[in-house]
C-alpha positions in Angstrom: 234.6 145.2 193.9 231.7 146.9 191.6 233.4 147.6 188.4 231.4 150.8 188.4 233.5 151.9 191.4 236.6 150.5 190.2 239.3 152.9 189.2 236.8 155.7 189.4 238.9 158.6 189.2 236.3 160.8 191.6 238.1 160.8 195.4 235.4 161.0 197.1 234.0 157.8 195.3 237.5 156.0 195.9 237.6 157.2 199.6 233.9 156.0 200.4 233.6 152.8 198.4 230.2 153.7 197.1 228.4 155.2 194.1 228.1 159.0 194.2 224.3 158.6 194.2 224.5 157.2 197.7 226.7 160.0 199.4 225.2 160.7 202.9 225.9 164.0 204.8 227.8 161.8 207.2 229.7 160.9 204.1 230.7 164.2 203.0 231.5 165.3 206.9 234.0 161.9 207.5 235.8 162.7 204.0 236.2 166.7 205.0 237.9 165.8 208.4 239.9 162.9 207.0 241.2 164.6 204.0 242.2 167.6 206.2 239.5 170.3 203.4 239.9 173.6 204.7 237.0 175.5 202.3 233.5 174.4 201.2 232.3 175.7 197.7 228.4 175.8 197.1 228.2 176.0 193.4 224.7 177.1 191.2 223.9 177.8 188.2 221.6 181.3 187.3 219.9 183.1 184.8 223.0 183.6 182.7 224.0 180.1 182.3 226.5 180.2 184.5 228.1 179.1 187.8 228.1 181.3 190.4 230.3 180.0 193.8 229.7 180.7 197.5 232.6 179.8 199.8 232.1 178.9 203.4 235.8 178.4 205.2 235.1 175.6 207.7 235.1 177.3 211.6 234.0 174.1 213.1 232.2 170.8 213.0 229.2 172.4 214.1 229.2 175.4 211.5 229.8 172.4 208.8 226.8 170.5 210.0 225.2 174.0 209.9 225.6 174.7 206.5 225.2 171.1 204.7 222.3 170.6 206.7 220.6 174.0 206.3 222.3 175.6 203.3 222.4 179.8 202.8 220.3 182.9 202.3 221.4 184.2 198.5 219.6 187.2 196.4 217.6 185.6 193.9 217.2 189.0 192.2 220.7 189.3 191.4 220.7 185.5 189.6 217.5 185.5 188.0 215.6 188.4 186.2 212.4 186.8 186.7 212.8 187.9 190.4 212.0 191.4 191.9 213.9 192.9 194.4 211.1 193.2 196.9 211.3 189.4 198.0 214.2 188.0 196.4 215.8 185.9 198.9 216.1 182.4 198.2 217.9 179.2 199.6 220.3 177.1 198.3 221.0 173.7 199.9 223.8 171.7 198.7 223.4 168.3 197.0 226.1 165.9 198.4 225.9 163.3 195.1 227.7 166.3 193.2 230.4 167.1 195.5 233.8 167.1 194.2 237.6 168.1 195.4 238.0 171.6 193.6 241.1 171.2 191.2 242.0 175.1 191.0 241.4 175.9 195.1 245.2 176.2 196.6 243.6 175.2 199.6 242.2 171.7 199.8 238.1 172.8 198.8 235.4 170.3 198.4 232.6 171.9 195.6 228.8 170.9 195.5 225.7 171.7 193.3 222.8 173.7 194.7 218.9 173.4 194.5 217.3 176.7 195.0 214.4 176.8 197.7 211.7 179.4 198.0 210.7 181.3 201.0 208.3 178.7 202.5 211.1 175.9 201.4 209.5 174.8 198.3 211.6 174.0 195.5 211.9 176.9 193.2 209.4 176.6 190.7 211.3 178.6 187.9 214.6 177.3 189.0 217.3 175.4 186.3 217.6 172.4 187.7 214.0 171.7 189.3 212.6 172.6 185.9 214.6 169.7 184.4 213.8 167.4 187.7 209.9 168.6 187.1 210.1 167.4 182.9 212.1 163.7 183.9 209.3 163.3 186.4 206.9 164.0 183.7 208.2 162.0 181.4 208.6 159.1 183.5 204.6 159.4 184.3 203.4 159.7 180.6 206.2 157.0 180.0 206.5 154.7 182.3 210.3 154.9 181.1 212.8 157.1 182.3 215.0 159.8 179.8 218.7 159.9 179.7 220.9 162.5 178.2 224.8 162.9 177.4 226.6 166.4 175.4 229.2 167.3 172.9 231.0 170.0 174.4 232.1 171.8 171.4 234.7 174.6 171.9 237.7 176.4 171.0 240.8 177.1 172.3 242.8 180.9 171.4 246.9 181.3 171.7 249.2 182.8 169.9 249.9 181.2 166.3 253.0 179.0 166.6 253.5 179.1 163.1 255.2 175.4 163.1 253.3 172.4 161.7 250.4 174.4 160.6 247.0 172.5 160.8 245.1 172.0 157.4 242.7 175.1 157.6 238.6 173.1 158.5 240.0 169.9 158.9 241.1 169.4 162.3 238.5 166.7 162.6 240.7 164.0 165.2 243.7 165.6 164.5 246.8 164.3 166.1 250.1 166.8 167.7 251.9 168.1 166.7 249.1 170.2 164.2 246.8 169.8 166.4 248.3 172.2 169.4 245.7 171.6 172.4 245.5 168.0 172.9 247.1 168.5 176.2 245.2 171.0 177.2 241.9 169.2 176.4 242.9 165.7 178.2 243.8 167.5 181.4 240.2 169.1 181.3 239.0 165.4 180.7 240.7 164.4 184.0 239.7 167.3 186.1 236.0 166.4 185.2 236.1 162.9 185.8 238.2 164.0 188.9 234.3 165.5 189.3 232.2 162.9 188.6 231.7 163.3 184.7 231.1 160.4 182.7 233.5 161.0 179.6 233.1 159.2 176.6 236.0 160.4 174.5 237.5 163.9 173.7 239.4 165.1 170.2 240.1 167.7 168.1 236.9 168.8 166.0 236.8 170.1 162.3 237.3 174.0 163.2 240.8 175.8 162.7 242.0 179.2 161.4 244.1 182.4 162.3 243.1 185.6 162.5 245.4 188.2 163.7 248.1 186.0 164.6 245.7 184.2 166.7 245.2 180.5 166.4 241.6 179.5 166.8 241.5 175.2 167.2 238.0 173.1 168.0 237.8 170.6 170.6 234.7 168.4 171.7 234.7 166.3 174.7 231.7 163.9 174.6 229.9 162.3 177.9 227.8 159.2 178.1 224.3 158.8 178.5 223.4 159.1 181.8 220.0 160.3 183.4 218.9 163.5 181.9 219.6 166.1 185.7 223.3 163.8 186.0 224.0 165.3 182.3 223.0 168.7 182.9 224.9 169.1 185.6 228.1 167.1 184.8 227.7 169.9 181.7 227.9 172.6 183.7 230.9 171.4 186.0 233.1 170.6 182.7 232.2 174.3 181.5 233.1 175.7 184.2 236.6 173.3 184.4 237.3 174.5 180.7 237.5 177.7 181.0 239.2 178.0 184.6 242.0 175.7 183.5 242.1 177.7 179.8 242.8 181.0 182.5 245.3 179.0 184.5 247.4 178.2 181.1 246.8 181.5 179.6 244.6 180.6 176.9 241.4 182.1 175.8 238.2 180.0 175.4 234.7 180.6 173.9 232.0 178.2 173.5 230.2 181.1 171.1 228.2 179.1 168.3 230.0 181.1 165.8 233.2 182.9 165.0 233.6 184.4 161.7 232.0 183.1 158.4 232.8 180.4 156.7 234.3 178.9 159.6 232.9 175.7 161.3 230.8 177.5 165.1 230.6 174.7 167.7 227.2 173.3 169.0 226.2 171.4 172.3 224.7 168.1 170.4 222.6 166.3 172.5 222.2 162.6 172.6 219.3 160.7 174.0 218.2 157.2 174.7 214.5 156.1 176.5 215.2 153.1 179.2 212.9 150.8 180.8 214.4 148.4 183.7 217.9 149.6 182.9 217.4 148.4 179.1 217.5 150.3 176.3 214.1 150.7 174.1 215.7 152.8 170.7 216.2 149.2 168.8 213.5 146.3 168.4 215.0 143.6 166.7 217.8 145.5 165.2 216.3 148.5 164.0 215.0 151.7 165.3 212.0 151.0 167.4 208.2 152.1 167.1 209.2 154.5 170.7 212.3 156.0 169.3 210.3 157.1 166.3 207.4 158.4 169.0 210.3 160.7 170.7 211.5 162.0 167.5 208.3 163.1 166.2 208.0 164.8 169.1 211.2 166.7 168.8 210.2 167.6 164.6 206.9 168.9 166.4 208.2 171.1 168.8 212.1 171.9 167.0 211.0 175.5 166.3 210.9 176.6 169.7 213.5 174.1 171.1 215.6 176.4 169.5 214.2 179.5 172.4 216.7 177.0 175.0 219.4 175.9 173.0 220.3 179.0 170.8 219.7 181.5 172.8 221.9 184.7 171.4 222.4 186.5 167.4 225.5 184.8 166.5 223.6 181.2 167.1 221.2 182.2 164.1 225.1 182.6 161.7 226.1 179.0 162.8 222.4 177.5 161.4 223.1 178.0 158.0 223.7 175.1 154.7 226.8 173.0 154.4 228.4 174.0 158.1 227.3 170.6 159.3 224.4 172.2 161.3 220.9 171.7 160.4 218.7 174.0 158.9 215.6 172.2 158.3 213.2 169.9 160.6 213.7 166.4 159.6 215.4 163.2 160.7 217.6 160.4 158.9 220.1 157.6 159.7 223.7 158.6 160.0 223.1 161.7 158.2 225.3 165.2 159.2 222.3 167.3 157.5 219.2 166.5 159.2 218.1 168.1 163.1 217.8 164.8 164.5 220.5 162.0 163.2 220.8 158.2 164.2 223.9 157.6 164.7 225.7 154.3 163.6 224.6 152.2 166.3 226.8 148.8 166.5 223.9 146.5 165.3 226.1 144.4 163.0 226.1 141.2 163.9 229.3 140.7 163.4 231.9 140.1 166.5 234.3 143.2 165.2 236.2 142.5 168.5 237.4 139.3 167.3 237.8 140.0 164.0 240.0 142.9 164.5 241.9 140.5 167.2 241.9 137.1 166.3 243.1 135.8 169.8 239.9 136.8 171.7 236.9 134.9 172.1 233.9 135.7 171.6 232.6 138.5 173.3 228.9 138.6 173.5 228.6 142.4 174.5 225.1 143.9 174.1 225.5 146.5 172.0 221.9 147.5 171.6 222.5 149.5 174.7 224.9 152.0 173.0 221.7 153.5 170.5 220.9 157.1 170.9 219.3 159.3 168.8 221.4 163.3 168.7 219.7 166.9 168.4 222.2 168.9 166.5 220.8 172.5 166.6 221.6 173.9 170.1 225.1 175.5 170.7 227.2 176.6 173.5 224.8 179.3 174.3 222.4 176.7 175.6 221.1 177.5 179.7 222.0 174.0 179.8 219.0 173.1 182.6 216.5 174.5 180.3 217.3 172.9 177.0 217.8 169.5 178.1 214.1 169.8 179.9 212.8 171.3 176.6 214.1 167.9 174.7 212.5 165.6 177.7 209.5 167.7 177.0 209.6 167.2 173.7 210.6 163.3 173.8 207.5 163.2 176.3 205.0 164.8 173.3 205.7 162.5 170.7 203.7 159.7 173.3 200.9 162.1 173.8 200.3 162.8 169.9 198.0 160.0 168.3 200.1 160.8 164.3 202.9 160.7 166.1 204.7 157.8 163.7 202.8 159.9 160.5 205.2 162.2 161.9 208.3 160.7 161.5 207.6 158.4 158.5 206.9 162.1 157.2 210.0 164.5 158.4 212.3 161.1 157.7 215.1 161.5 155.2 217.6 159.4 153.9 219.7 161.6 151.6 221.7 165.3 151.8 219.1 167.7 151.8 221.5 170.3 150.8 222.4 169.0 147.1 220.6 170.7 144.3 219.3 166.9 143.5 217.5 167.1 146.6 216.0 170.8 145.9 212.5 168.9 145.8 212.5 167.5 149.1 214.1 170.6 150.9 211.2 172.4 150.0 208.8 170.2 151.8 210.5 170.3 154.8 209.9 173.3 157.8 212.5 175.3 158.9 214.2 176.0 161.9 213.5 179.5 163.3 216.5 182.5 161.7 216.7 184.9 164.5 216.4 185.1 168.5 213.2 187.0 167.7 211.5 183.8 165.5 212.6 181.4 167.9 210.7 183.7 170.8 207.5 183.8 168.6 208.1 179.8 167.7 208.2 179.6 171.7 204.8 182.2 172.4 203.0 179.7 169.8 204.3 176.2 171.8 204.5 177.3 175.0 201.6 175.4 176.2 203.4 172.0 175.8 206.0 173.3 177.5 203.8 174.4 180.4 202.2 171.3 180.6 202.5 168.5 184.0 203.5 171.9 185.1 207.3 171.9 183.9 208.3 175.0 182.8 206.7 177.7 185.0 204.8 180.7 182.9 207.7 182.9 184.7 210.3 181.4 183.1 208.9 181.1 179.7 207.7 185.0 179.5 211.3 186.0 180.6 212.8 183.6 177.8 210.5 185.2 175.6 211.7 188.4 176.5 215.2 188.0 176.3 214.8 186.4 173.0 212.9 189.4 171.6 215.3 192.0 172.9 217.7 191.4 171.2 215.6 192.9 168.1 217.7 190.4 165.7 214.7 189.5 162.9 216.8 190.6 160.0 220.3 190.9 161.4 221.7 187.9 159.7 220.7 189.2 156.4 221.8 192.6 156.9 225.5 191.1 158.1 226.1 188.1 155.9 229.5 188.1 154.3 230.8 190.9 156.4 233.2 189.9 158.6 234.2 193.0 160.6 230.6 193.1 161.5 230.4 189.8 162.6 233.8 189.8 164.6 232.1 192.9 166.7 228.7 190.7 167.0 230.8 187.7 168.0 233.0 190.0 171.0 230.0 190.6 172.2 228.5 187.7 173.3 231.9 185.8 173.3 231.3 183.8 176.9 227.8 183.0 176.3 226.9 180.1 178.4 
């Protein structure tokens, strides 16, 4: 049997005996009648970053063919505020690879992703998920190489303070029970997604812990593997969605809010990338970062400014991008380093067999680790539109091949020390800045957009209405006029508390 199919804890992939990419309408149709599913759940995400659900009971065979083959009528107007009333109908039409057994549905429900259609049956332009399909294709044409993604889902849980084996106030980093009181909690969410189809890497508990009002606040993360770029978004989007449903169903409270209160750690949505070519990883040449991994972080130190317009995309994100929280505040990059925007992480190219040295019995092993190199963007959060931020970093990833300086770029933004000691006060100030406000980031965004707009990936829709947005919020000087003042930021932080 394919080991990739092996123990794959999706049903539908155990039921079929095939890869999830390969699921035929046929497919979908045998497992519904076999498996006795009463409900179909078309799933999609909109304008507010999240999920909304339609749910079609199943009448008969005919009426399932009906819907699977030509999805339904929904008002685009009501998802999307970059659509008017007067002609807002749209179609969604349900992708099978993403279907999944709902884990919450008390009747047996199979879920799927959307695509949005227009009115002549045209991909949406300014859709989520085309927008990221329309910057992988783009990428893969300037390229010849196609962009993989994977996310830290960065979160916290709420309960009532149990007041027994207290965990050591910011330092919950892979904290083990009994201080560390959600482990459970966050390994059946890792089950239920892989239930779904998400590639998990690991999950733990993350630095962030405190009480406030007899509440216990405690930081997970649960990290994917790289996968291609529209497979991450949306695997994503499905474990968001299972986080908080299963949070509701155990009475706990959950926020994925970039930031809490001061001086606390706020969670981000780190992004990790890798380029492949013929299902081989191009990030290491002979050992070391290669001449195209350095190409695709230039372009993300060219464009960071208004990267930040998709991945921090409320006030409180601007509170979390501050010095000696672990997230960056200046554009640069550097190897294993916590205070840069882009980091290499430690990427296994020892040449030493650790395997057998750790476990003398074994032989040797061979394994190729050069596969597991990525590079990570640290400065988007939970308030990310998912769809739109990922794009953004294939866009930018795709710019650092179309700039001729584009090595003088990252020999240039490269550091290898902590920018944030006084030692290093010299070199901080040669470095740009990421944007401070919703407002900056929409101006960083007005100044870039063209990039953005360019193979004709983001529509000119969609990046007005980000600006928009952005600039509402009327933020430029609202971390200054707040900082230290935690009353003020609770109320900010309540307010856009299920962002994302």
């Amino acid at each position: 049997m394919n080991k990739e199919l092996e123990m794959n804890p999706n049903k539908l992939v155990a039921f079929l005996g095939k890869p999830s990419k390969e699921f035929t309408k046929a497919d979908i149709i045998r497992f519904i009648k076999e498996n006795d599913v009463r409900m179909v759940n078309f799933m999609y995400p909109a304008g507010d970053g999240r999920l909304k659900t339609l749910n079609f009971v199943i009448n008969n065979l005919a009426y399932l063919d009906a819907i699977l083959t030509c999805g339904e009528r929904v008002d685009g107007s009501s998802l999307f505020p970059f659509i008017e009333a007067g002609s807002s109908d749209l179609y969604v039409l349900p992708r099978f690879s993403t279907a999944f057994l709902d884990p919450f549905a008390e009747l047996p429900t199979l879920s799927m992703l959307c695509s949005y259609f227009n009115k002549d049956g045209e991909p949406l332009e300014s859709s989520p998920e085309n927008t990221l399909r329309k910057a992988c294709r783009a990428f893969h044409e300037v390229t010849g190489m196609d962009f993989q993604a994977m996310g830290e889902l960065e979160y916290y849980v709420i309960a009532p303070d149990e007041e027994m084996f207290p965990a050591t106030d910011q330092k919950g980093y892979h904290e083990s029970a009994p201080y560390a009181k959600f482990n459970d909690f966050r390994t059946r969410c890792m089950a239920y997604i892989a239930q779904a189809g998400g590639q998990i890497k690991y999950g733990h508990s993350e630095v962030g812990n405190f009480t406030i009002d007899g509440m216990i606040y405690e930081q997970n993360e649960i990290e994917f593997l790289p996968v291609n770029a529209e497979d991450a978004a949306d695997q994503l989007m499905i474990a968001k969605w299972i986080i908080r449903n299963l949070g509701y169903e155990m009475g706990y409270d959950i926020t994925f809010a970039p930031k809490i209160t001061t001086g606390k750690a706020g969670s981000g949505l780190h992004v990790h990338m890798r380029i492949v070519k013929d299902g081989q990883n191009q990030m290491l040449d002979g050992g070391v970062l290669s001449a195209t991994a350095r190409r695709a972080i230039a372009g993300m130190m060219e464009l960071a400014p208004s990267i930040t317009a998709f991945g921090n995309t409320n006030p409180t994100s601007y509170f979390r991008l501050v010095p000696h929280q672990e997230a960056p505040t200046n554009i640069c990059w550097g190897d294993r380093n916590r205070s840069v925007l882009v980091r290499v992480p430690l990427g296994w190219a020892a040449k030493s067999d650790m395997c057998k040295i750790a476990n003398p019995l074994e032989s040797e092993s061979n394994y190729d680790t050069t596969q597991k190199q990525t590079v990570e963007m640290r400065s988007p959060d939970g308030s990310a539109d998912i769809y739109q931020l990922i794009a953004g970093l294939a866009v930018a990833c795709r710019h650092g091949f179309e700039m001729e300086n584009a090595l003088e770029v990252a020999e240039k933004t490269y550091v290898n020390v902590n920018i944030h000691q006084k030692e290093n006060a010299d070199r901080l100030k040669d470095l740009a800045q990421l944007p401070d406000s919703c407002e900056a980031s929409a101006d960083c965004l007005e100044k870039q957009r063209a990039v953005f707009e360019e193979h004709n990936v983001f529509s000119p829709a969609m990046i007005d209405g980000i600006i928009k947005k952005l600039r509402g919020y009327g933020d430029k000087s609202l971390r200054a006029d707040i900082n230290g003042n935690q009353e003020e930021m609770l109320k900010l932080v309540n307010k856009f508390f299920h962002c994302g």
